[in-house]
Every structure is written in C-alpha cells, then in structure tokens.
PyMOL CGO cylinders between C-alpha atoms (Angstrom):
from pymol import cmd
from pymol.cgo import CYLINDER

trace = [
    CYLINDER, -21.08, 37.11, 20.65, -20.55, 36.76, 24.54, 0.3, 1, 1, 1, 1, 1, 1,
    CYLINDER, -20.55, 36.76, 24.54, -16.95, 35.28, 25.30, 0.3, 1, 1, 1, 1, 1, 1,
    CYLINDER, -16.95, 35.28, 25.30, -17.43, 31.95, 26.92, 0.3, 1, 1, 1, 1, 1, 1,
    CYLINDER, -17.43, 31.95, 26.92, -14.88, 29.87, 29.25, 0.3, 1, 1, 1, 1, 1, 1,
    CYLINDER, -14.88, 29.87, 29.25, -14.29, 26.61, 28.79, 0.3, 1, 1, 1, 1, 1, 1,
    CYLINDER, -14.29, 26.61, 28.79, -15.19, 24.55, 31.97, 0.3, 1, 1, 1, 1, 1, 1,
    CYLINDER, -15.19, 24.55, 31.97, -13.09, 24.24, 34.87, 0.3, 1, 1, 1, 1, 1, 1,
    CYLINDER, -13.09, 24.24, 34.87, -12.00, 20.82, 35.46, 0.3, 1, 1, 1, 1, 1, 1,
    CYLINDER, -12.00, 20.82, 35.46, -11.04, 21.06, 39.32, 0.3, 1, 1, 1, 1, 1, 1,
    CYLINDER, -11.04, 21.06, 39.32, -9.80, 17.66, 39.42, 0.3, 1, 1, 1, 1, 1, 1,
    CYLINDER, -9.80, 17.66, 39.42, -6.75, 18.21, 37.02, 0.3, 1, 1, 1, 1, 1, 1,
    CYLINDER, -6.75, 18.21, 37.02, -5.14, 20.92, 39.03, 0.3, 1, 1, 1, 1, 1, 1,
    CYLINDER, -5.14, 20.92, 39.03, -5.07, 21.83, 42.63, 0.3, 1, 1, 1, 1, 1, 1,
    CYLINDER, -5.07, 21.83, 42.63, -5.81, 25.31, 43.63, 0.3, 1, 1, 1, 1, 1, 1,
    CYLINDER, -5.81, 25.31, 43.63, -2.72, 26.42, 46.04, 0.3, 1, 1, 1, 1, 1, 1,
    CYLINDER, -2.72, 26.42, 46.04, -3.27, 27.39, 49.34, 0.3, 1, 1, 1, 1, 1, 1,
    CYLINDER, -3.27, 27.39, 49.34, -2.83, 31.04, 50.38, 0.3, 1, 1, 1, 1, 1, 1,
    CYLINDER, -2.83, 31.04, 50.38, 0.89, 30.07, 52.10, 0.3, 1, 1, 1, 1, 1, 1,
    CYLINDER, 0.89, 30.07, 52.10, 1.90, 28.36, 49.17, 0.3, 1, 1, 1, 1, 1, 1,
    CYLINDER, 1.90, 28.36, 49.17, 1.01, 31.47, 46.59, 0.3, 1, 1, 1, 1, 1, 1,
    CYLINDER, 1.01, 31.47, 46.59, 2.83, 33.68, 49.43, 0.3, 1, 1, 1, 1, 1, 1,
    CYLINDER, 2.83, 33.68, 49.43, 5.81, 31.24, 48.84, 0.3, 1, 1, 1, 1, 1, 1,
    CYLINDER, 5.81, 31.24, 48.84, 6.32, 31.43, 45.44, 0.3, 1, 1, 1, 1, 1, 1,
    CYLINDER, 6.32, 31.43, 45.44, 6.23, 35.14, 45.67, 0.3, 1, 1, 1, 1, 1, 1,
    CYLINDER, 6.23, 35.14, 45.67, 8.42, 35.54, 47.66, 0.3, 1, 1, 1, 1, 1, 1,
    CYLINDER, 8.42, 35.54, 47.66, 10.64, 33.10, 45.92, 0.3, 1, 1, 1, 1, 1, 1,
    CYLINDER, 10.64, 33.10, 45.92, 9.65, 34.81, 42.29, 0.3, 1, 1, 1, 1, 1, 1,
    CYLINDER, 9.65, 34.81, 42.29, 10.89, 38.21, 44.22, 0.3, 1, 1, 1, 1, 1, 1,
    CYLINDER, 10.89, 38.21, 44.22, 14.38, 37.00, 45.25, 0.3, 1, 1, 1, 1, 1, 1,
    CYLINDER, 14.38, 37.00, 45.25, 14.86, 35.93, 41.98, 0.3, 1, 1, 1, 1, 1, 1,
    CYLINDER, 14.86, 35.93, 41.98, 13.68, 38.97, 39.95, 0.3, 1, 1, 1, 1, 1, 1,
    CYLINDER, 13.68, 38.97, 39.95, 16.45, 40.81, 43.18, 0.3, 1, 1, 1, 1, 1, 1,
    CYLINDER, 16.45, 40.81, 43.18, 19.44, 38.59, 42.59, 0.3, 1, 1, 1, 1, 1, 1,
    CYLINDER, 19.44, 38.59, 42.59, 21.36, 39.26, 39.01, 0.3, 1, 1, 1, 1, 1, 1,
    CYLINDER, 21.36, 39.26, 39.01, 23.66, 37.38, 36.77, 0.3, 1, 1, 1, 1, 1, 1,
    CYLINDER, 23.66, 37.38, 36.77, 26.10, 38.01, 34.15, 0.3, 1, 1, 1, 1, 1, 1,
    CYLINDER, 26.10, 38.01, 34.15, 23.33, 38.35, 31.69, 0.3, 1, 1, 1, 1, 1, 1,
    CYLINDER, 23.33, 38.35, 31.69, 21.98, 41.67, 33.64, 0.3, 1, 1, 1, 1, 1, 1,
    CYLINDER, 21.98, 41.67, 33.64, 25.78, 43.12, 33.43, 0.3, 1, 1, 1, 1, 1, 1,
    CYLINDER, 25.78, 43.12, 33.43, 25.66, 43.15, 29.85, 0.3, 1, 1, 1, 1, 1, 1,
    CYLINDER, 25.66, 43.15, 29.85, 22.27, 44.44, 29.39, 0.3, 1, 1, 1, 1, 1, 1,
    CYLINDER, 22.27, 44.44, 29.39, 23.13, 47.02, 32.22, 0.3, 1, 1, 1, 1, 1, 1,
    CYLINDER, 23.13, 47.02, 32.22, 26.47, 48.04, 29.97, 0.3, 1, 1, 1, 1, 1, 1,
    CYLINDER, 26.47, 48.04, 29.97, 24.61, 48.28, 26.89, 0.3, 1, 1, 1, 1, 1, 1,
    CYLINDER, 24.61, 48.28, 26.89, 21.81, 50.72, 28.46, 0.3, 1, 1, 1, 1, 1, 1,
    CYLINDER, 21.81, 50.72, 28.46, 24.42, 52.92, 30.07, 0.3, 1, 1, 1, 1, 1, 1,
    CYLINDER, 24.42, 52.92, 30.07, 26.17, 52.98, 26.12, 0.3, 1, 1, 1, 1, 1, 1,
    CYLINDER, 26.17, 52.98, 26.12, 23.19, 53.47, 24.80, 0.3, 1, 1, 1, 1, 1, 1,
    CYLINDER, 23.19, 53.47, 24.80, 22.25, 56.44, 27.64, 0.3, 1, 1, 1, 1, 1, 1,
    CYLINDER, 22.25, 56.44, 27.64, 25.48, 57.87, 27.29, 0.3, 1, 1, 1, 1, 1, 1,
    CYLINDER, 25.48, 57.87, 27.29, 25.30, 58.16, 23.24, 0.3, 1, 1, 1, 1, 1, 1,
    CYLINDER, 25.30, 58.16, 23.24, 21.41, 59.82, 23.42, 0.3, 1, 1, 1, 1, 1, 1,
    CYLINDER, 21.41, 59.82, 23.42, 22.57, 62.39, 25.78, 0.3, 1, 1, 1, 1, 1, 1,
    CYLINDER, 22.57, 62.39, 25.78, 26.16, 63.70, 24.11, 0.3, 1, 1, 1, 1, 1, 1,
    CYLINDER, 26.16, 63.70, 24.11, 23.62, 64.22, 21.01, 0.3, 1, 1, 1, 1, 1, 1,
    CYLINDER, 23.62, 64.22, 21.01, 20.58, 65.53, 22.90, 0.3, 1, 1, 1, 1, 1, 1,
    CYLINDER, 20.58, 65.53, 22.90, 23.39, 67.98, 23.81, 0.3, 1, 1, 1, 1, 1, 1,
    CYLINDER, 23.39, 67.98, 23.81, 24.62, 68.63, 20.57, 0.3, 1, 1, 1, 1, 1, 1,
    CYLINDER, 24.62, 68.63, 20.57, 20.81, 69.74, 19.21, 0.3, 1, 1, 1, 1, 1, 1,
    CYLINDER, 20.81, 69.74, 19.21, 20.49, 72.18, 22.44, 0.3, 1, 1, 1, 1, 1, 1,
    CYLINDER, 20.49, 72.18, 22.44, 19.44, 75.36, 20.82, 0.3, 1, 1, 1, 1, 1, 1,
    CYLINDER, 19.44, 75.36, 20.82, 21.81, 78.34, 22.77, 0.3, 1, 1, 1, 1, 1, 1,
    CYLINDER, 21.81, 78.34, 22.77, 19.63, 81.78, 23.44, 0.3, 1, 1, 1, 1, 1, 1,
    CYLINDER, 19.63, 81.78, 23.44, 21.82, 85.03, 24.21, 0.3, 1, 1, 1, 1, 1, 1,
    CYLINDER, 21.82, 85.03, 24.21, 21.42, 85.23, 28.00, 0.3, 1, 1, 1, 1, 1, 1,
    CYLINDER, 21.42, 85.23, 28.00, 21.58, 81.29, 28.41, 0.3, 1, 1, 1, 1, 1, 1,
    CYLINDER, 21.58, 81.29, 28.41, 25.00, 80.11, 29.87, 0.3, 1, 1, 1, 1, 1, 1,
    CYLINDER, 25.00, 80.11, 29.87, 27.23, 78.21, 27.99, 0.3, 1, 1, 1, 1, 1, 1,
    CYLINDER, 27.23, 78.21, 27.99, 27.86, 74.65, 28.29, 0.3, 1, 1, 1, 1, 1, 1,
    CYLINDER, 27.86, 74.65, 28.29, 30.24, 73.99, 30.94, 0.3, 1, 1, 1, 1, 1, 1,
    CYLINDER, 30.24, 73.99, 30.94, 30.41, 77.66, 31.59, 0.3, 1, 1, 1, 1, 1, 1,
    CYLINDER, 30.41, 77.66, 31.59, 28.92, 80.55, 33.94, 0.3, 1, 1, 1, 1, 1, 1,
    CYLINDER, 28.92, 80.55, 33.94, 29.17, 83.39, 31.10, 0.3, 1, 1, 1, 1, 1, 1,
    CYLINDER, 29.17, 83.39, 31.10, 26.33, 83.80, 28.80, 0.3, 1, 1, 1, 1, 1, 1,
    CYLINDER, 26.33, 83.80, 28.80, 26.30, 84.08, 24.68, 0.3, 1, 1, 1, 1, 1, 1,
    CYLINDER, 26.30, 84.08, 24.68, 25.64, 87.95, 25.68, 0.3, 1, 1, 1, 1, 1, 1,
    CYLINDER, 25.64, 87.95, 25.68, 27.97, 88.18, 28.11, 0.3, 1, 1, 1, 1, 1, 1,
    CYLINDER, 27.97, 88.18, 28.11, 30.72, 86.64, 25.92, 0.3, 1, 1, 1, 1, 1, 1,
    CYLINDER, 30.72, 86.64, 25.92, 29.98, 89.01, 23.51, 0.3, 1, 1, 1, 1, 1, 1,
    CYLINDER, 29.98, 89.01, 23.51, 30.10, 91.89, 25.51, 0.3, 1, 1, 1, 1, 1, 1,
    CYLINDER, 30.10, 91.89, 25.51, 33.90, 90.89, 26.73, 0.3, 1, 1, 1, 1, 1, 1,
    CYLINDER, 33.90, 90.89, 26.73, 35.05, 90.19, 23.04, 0.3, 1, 1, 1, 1, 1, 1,
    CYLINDER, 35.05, 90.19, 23.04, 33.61, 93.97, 22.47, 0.3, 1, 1, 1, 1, 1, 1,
    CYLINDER, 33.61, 93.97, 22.47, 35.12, 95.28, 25.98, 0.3, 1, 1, 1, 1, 1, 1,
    CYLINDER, 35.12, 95.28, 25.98, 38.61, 93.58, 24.34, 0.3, 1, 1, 1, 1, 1, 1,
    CYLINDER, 38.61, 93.58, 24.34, 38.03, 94.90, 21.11, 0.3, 1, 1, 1, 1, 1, 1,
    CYLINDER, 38.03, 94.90, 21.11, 38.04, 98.80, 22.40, 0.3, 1, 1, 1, 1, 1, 1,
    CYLINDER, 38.04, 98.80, 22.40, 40.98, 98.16, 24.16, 0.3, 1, 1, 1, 1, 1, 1,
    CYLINDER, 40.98, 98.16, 24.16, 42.96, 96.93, 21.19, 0.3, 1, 1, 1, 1, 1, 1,
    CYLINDER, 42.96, 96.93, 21.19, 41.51, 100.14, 19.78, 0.3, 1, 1, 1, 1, 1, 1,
    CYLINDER, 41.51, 100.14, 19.78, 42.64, 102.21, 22.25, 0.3, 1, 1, 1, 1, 1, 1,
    CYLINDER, 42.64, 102.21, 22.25, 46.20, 100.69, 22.25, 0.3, 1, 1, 1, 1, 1, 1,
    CYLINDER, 46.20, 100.69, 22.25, 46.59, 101.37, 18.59, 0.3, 1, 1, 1, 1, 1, 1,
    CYLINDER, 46.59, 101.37, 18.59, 45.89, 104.60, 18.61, 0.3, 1, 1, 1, 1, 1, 1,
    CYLINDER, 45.89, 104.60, 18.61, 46.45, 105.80, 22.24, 0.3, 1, 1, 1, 1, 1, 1,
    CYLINDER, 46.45, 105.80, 22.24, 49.13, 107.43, 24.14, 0.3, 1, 1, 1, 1, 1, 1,
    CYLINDER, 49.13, 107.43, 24.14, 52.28, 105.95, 24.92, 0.3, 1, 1, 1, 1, 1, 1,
    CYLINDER, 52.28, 105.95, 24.92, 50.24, 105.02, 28.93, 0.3, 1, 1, 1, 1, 1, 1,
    CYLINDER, 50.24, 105.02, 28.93, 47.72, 104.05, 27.40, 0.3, 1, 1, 1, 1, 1, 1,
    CYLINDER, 47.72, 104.05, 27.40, 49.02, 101.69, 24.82, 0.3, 1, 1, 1, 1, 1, 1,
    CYLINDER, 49.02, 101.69, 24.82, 50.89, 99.94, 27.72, 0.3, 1, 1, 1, 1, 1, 1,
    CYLINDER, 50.89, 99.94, 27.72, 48.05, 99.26, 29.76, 0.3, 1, 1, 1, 1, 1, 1,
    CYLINDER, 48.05, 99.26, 29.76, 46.15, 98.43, 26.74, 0.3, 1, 1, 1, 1, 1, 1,
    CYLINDER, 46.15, 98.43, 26.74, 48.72, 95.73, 25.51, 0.3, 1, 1, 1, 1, 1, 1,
    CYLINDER, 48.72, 95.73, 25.51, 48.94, 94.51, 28.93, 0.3, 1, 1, 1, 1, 1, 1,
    CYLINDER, 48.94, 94.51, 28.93, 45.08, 94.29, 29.32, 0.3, 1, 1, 1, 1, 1, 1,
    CYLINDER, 45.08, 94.29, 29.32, 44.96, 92.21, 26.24, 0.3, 1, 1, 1, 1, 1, 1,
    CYLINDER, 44.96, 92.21, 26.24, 48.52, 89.95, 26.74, 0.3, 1, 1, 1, 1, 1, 1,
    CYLINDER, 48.52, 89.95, 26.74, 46.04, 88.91, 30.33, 0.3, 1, 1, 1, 1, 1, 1,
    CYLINDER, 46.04, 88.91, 30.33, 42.92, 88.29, 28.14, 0.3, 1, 1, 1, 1, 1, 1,
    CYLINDER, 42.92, 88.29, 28.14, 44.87, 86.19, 25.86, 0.3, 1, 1, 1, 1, 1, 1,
    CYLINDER, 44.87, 86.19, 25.86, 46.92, 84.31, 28.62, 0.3, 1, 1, 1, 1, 1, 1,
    CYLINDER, 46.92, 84.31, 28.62, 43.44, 83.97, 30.79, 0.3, 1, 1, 1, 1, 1, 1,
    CYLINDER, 43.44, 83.97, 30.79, 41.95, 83.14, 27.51, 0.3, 1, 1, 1, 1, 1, 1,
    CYLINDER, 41.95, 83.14, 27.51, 44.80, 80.05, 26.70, 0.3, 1, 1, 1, 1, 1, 1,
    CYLINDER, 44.80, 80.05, 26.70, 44.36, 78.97, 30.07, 0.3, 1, 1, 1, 1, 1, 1,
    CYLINDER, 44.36, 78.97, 30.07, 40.66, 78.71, 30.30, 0.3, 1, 1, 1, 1, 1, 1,
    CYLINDER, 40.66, 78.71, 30.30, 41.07, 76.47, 27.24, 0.3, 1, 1, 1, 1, 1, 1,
    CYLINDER, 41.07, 76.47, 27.24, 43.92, 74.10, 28.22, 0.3, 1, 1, 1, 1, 1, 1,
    CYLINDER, 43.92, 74.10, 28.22, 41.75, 73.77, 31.61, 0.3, 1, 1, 1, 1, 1, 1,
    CYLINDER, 41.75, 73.77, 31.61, 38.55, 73.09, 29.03, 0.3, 1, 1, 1, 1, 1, 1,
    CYLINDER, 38.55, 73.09, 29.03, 40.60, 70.42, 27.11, 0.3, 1, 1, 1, 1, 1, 1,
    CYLINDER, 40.60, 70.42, 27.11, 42.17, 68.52, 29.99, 0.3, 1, 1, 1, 1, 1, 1,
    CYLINDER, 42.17, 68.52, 29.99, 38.66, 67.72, 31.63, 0.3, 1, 1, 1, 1, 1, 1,
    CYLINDER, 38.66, 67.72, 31.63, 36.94, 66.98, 28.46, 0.3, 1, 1, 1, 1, 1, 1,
    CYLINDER, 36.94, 66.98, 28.46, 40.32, 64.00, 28.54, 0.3, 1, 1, 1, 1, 1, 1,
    CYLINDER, 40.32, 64.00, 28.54, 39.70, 63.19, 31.47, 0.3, 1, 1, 1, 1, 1, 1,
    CYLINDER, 39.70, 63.19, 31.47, 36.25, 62.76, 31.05, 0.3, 1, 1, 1, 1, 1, 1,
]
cmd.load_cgo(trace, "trace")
C-alpha cells in the first residue's frame, strides 16, 4: 500500500518567502550560538562524566614489557633491568672488598635517595592534579 498525503490546503498557511526562511535561520543560528546557565551544567556534567571514563579507561590499560610507564619514560623492561643492575650491586657490596663495598653502598644509598625523590615528585603532582 502506496503512502498517500493528505491534501495541501494552501489557503491555511502561507508559504514564506526565501528572505523570510533566510531570517529565521539566521535567527535559529544565534540562538543555538548563545548559551545559558542550563548549557553550564550540562557542560560540567560531561566534563565529570569525561573525566571519570578516562581515569578508568586508564586503569584497564594492559602494560607490555617495552611500553613506558604511565607518567614515565622507563619501560616495564627497563625497570626491571635497573632493579637487577641494583640487585648485583647489593651483591657485590656484601660480599666485596672493603672499595668495593663503599662504592657499592654508596651506589645504592643514591638509588634509594633518587628512588624517594622520584616518588615524593610522583605524589606532589598527582595533589596537585
């Protein structure tokens, strides 16, 4: 079954001219450009709601071995490969010479103290995030 109009019935409404449709487009326009109080709110509950899907869009981020960290330039592999670096040198300084052991303890006291920094540094911009 074909889809019929109903009859047009010219006399009821007026068909606009083309500077009259150009008028109230424009006008529509402006109105869909200026905002109210209404649009804030909306706009504050998108940006919450924005905000919330990406902190856990980045908490399901799987982490391969030669990605970089979050927030950092060192990779899972990389990491590793310091922690093992450290752990030979801890090694070395409990069972090494008298030379040795200094430079080992020392090597390790700077790992540590680089290490504390790194995550006081961490901490204070995640606060002032």
């Amino acid at each position: 079954m074909r889809y019929q109009s109903s009859p047009c019935d010219s006399s009821e409404q007026r068909q606009e001219t083309t500077r009259e449709r150009a008028e109230r487009q424009r006008l529509e326009r402006k109105a869909e450009l200026t905002y109210n109080t209404g649009d804030e709110k909306r706009w504050a509950q998108n940006r919450e709601r924005v905000l919330h899907e990406s902190r856990v869009s980045e908490a399901h981020k799987v982490i391969t071995p030669n990605q970089p960290l979050t927030d950092s330039s060192v990779s899972l592999k990389a990491l590793w490969g310091m922690i093992e670096e450290t752990n030979k040198q801890v090694a070395n300084a409990i069972s090494g010479t008298s030379k040795e052991n200094h430079d080992a303890k020392k090597a390790l006291i700077d790992a540590q103290r680089d290490s504390q920094i790194n995550r006081l540094k961490e901490r204070e911009s995640q606060i002032t995030k």
